[in-house]
Residue, then its C-alpha position, 0 to 999 in steps of 0.5 A: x413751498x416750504x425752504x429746507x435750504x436757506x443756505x441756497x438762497x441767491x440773495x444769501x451767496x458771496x458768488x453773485x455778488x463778486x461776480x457782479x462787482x467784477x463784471x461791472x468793474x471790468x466793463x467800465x475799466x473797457x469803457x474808460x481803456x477804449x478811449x485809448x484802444x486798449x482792453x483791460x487785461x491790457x492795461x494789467x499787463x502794462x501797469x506790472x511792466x510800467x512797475x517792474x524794474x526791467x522786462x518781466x519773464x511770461x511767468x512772472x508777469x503771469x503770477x503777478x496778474x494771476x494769469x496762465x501762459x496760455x491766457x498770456x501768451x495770445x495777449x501779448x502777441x497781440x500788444x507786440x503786434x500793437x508795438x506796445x511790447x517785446x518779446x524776446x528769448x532769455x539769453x542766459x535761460x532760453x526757455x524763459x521769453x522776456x516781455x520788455x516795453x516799447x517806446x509806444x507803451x511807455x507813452x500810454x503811461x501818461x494817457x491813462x495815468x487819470x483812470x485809478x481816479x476817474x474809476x474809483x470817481x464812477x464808483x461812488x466810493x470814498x479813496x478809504x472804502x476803496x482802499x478797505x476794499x483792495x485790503x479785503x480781495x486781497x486777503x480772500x485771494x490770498x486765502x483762496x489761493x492758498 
């Protein structure tokens, strides 16, 4: 059968391959994060925190991770159950609600302080392919989200 559509082939799609790359990505990130019972949009919630100069506002935290309050909201109930956060009212905005870190989420900072490495290590890439590779997503996010 003759292929009017080249343009629909599969090995010719941007889409499979991200996906593929992220879901893979996402499951080694489990597997490393699983040796200290956290899941990955754990760890992003921790890495902004650990960065962040004080408590993070929901919104906030939600643009640096491109994430909606209401995929948030349930994780971070979660982490503060796990005594990894905080969550408190804004006193001077009370519709704002505070994420602040625990004692117990400063600690983890020191027990996964080796997965950057041992990730980009397991993904046979040199520091500079990945670096190159960060560079680009970034620049397709910012565009898609333009």
């Amino acid at each position: 059968m003759e292929d009017s559509y080249p343009q629909l082939a599969l090995d010719q799609q941007i889409c499979l391959p991200l996906y593929a790359a992220s879901r893979a990505v996402t499951r080694r990130y489990a597997d490393l994060l699983g040796e200290v019972s956290l899941t990955y949009p754990q760890y992003l919630c921790l890495l902004a925190l650990w960065e962040a100069d004080g408590p993070l506002g929901v919104g906030d935290l939600g643009t640096l991770l491109h994430l909606d309050s209401g995929t948030l909201t349930p994780l971070l109930k979660r982490m503060e159950s796990a005594g990894l956060v905080t969550r408190a009212r804004d006193t001077v905005d009370e519709r704002r609600v505070l994420i602040s870190l625990t004692d117990g989420g400063w600690r983890l900072r020191d027990r996964v302080a080796d997965v950057p490495a041992r990730l980009v290590e397991g993904m046979g890439m040199s520091e500079r392919d990945g670096r190159a590779l960060r560079d680009l997503l970034d620049r397709l996010i910012a565009e898609l989200e333009r």
